[in-house]
N, C-alpha and C positions, 0 to 999 in steps of 0.2 A: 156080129159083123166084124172081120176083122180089121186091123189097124191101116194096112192100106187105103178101103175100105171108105173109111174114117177121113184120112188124111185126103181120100180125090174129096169127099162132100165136105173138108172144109175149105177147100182150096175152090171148089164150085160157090160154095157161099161167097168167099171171097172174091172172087171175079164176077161173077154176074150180077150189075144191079138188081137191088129188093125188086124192084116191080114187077121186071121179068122172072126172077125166081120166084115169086108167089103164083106168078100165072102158072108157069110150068106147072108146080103143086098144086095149084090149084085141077088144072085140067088132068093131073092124072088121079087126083085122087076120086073126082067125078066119075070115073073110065073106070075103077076100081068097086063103086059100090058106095051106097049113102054114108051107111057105119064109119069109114074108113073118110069120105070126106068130112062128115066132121071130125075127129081126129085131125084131119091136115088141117082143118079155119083152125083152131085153137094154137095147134103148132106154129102155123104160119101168121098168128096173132102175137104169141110170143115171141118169133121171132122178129116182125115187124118192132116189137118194143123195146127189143134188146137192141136191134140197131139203132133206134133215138137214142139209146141211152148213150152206147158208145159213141154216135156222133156227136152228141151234147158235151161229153166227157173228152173227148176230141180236141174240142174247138177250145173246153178248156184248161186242156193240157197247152195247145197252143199258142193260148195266150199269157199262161204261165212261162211257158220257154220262153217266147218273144220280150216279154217283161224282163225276163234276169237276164239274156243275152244285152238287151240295148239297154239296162237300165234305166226303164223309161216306167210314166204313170198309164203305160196300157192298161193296166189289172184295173183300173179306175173307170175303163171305157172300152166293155165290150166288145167286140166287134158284131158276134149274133146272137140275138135273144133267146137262149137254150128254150127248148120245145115243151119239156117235159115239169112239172113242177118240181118235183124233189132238186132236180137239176139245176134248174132258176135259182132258190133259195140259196143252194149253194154259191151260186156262180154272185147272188146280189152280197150275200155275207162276203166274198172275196172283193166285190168292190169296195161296199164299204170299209175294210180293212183298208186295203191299198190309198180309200180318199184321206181314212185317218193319218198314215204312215204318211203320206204327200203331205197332208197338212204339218207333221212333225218335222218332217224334214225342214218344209219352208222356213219352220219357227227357227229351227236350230241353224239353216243357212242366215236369216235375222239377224239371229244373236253371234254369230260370228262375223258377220259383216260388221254389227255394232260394235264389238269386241275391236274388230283391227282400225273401225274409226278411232275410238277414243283412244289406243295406241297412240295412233297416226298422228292427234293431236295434242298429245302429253307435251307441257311446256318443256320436260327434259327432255335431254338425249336418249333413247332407250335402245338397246341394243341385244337382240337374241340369239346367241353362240349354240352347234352342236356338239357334242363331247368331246370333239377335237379342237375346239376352240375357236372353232373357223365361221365368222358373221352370216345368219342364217338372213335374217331378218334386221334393219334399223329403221327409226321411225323420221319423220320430219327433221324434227328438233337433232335429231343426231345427221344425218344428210347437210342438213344448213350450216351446225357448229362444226361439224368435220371435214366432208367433202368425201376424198379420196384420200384423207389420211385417217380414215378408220384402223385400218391394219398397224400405222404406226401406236395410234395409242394403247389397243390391245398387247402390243411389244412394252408398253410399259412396265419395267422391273417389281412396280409396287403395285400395277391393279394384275399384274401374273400371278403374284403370292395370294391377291385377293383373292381371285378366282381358285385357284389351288386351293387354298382354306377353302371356300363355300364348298370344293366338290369333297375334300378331307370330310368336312363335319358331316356334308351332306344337307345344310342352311344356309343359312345367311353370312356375311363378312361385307366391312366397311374397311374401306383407305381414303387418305387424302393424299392427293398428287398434284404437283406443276405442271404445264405447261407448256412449252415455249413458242408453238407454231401450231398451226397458220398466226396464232395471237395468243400472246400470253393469257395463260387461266389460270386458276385454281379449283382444282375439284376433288367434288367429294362421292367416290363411288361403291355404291352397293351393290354386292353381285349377291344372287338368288338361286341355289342350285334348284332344280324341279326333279321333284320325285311323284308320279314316273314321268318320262320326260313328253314333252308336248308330240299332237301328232304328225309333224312336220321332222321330230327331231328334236325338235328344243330343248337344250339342257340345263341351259344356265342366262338369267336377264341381268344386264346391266345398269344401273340405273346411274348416269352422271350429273350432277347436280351442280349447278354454276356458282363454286360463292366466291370467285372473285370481287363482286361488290363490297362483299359481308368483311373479308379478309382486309379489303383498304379500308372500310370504318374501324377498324378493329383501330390496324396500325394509325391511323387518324386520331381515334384516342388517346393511342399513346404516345404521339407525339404532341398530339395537345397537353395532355399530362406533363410531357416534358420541357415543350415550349412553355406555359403558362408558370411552371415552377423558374425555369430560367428567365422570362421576363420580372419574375417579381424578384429573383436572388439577386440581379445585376444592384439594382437601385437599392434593394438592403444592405450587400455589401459595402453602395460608395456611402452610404448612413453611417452607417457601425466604424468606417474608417475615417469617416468625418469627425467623429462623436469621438474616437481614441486619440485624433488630433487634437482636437477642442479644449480636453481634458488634458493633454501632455504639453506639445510646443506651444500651441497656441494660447495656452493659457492664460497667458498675460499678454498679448496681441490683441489689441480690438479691431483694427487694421484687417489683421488675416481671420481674425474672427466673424466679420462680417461677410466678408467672401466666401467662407466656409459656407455659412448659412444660408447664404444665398444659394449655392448650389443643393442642398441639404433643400433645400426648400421646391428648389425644382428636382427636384431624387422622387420628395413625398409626393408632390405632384403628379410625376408620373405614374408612379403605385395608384393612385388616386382614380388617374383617369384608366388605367388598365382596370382595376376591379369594377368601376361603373360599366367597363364596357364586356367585363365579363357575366357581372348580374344582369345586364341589358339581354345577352345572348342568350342566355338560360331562359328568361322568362320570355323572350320570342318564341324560343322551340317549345316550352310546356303551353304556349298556345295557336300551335301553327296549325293544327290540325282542325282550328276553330274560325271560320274566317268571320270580318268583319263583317256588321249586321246596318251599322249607322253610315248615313253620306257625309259628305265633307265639301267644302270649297275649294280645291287645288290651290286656286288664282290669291285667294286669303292668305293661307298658309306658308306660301313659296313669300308674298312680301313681306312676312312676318320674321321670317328665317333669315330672307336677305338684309331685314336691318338688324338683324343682331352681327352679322359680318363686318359691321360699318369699319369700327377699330381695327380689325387686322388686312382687312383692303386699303384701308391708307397707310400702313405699313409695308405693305409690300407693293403700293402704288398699282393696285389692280384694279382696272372697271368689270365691277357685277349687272352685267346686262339681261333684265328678267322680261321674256313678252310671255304674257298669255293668250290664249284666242277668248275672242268675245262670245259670251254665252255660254261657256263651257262648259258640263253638266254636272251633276254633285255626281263625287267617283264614290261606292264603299269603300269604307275607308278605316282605317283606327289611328285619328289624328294625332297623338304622341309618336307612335311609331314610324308614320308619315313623315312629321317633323323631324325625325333623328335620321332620316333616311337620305330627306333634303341636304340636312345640316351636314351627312355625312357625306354625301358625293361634293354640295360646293368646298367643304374645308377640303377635302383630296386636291381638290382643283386650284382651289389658291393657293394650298399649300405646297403642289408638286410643279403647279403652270409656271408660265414665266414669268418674271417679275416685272412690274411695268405691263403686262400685259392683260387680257382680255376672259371673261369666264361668261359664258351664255346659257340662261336657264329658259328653259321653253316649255309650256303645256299646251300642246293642241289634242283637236277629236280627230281618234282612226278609224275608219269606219272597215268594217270585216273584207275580209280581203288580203293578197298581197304579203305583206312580213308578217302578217299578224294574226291569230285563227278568230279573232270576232272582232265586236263595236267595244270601244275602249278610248279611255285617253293616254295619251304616251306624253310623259314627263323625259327631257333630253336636260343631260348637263354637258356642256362643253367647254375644256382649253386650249390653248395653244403655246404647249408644254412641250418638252423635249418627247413625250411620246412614252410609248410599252414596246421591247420588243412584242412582235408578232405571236412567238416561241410561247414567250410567257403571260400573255393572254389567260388561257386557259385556266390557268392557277392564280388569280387576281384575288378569287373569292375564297380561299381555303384560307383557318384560320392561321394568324404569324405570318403569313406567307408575306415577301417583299421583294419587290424589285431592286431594291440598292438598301441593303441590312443598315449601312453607317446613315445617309442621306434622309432616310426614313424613320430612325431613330434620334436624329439630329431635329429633324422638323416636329419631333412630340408626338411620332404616330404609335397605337398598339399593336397592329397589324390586325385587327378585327374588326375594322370597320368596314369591308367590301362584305366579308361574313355577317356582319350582321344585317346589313342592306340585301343581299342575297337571301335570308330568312324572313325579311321583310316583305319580302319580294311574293317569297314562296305561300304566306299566309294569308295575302291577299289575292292569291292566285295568278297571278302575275307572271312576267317575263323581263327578263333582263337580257340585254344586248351590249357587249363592249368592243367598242370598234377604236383600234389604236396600229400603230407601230414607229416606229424608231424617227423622230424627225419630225410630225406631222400629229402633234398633240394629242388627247384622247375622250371620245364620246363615250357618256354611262347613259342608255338607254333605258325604260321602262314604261313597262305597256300593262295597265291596270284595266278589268273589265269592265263593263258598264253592266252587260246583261247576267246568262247564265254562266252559271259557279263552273271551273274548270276542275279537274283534277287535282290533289293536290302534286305539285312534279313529283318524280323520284330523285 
């Protein structure tokens, strides 16, 4: 036959539906003779088969395209149930690939969802640059601490060089930088080059880490270091100058030798009471972490404190007015520290208040609610003192700290007894409240639990 031939019967095949082409075959090959119609049933049997095949083959090519066109889980859900077995098997084998690859995918969109939560929730700042250095990605914690001055800190002189080191080595690199806005910080940042890089782009994570806290305990201690050495140098000096007098002019002076002494005697005094109140603070803090296990009587306690005041309230002519409520409940407690805690807000108060004037100690029950996060009794001291600035509030409880350095060193104080009342504070779980300014005396509040254990602060 030749090739034209060829090309009209398959161009016939191809336009006339099967069913019609088989009749036509069919009836000529009847018109031809028996021999010759069978020959045509077998032909037109194979033919009939080849078309299921390619229809089946068809439909799943179709659904192949349609899958990778829309990227979708079609291959997972047929459209029609191929006719033919071999076909099937095939077409079931491509589902179940497609349900696995669906299932993989989910896992892996999972795990990156999981991934960008815990990002998201990283207590630091976290920050993801692409090779230009330009913010890909920041998390919460960087959004909250920065705002819109991300770009300024990236512009920082020292986390540039970081960054440039991390992509130099092609690792890690750390700096410490200042801050000064939106609020002074100090941080300490790790950049992370990524090899190879993320597939967004990500080249390099920043990790900023807040230790401005860390950095003011630092300087805390050393200024405690240096306060505490300078509280103890002053009084050894005026000794050693006493004691060179003693020995030289005064030598034969009983007169100015008594005077000496006297003073010399308040010099040790004060050394005296300075170091008790600095093993006092020590062994607060090695147990603050432990709170109290035993109850206590407030209402006992407080009258026991206020009679040992008796002597220096008739010296400076002040009434110690103490009410407690009735019934009051036993607080946990660790009654020595308790006591020192009393002793040290009323001496503040008679010793700062006004002379002639008036100091109010009070214990009632708070019940949850309002100033206070639970059920508790709140211990008030009050005078009616020239007052705190406002300002210096704040810094009441840091050790040394003082409001008038002469007046305060004049009246016998260490400067660590709001310190150690504040540690007091914190081992009991507790809360402290001071409420003062210029003119209008000054309340030391505290609110101890009754129920459950709080936190200990920060």
């Amino acid at each position: 036959m030749r090739l034209g031939s060829l090309l009209w019967v398959g161009a016939l095949l191809a336009a006339v539906p099967l069913a019609t082409l088989l009749a036509l075959l069919l009836g000529g090959a009847l018109a031809a003779g028996p021999g010759l119609a069978g020959m045509a049933v077998v032909a037109l049997g194979a033919l009939a088969l080849a078309a299921l095949w390619l229809a089946d083959l068809g439909n799943l090519v179709e659904t192949l395209r349609q899958a990778m066109l829309e990227n979708s889980s079609a291959l997972a859900h047929a459209a029609a149930a191929p006719r033919l077995p071999p076909v099937e098997r095939v077409a079931r084998g491509i589902e179940r690939l497609a349900r696995n690859l669906a299932t993989r995918a989910a896992q892996v969109g999972d795990l990156l969802r999981a991934n960008e939560a815990i990002v998201e929730r990283l207590p630091d700042p976290l920050l993801v640059l692409d090779a230009g250095r330009a913010v890909l990605r920041a998390n919460a914690a960087a959004r909250a601490a920065f705002g819109a001055d991300l770009a300024a800190v990236l512009r920082h002189p020292v986390l540039r060089d970081a960054i440039g080191q991390a992509s130099a080595l092609r690792g890690t690199a750390t700096a410490d930088l200042g801050l000064s806005a939106p609020v002074a910080r100090e941080l300490r940042a790790t950049v992370i080059w990524l090899e190879p890089a993320l597939a967004d782009g990500g080249q390099a994570l920043v990790v900023l880490s807040d230790r401005t806290r860390e950095r003011a305990v630092e300087r805390m201690r050393a200024d405690f270091a240096a306060n505490a050495s300078h509280e103890l140098r002053t009084p050894l000096t005026s000794l050693i100058g006493f004691i060179d007098t003693l020995r030289g002019p005064a030598a034969d002076d009983p007169p100015a030798q008594q005077r000496f002494l006297g003073i010399m005697a308040e010099q040790a005094e004060r050394m005296n009471r300075l170091i008790d109140d600095l093993l006092s603070l020590s062994r607060i803090e090695l147990t603050e972490h432990q709170p109290p296990a035993e109850r206590m009587d407030l209402g006992d306690l407080l009258a026991r404190v206020a009679a040992g005041f008796e002597p220096r309230l008739a010296a400076r002519r002040v009434t110690l007015a103490v009410e407690v409520a009735p019934g009051l409940p036993r607080v946990p407690a660790d009654a020595d520290q308790m006591a020192q805690l009393a002793s040290n807000l009323i001496d503040n108060a008679v010793k700062y208040g006004r002379e002639g004037g008036t100091v109010q100690v009070s214990a009632a029950l708070a019940e949850a609610g309002g100033r206070w996060p639970g059920r508790g009794v709140v211990l008030r001291v009050s005078d009616d003192g020239p007052g705190i600035p406002k300002a210096q509030v704040p810094r009441l409880t840091e050790r040394f700290y003082r409001v008038d350095q002469g007046r305060s060193r004049a009246a016998g104080g260490t400067g660590l007894g709001l310190a150690i009342v504040k540690h007091i504070v914190n081992r009991h779980r507790g809360l402290l409240a001071i409420d003062s300014d210029t003119g209008r005396g000054a309340t030391f509040t505290i609110w101890l639990p009754l129920g459950e254990r709080r936190a200990l602060p920060p």
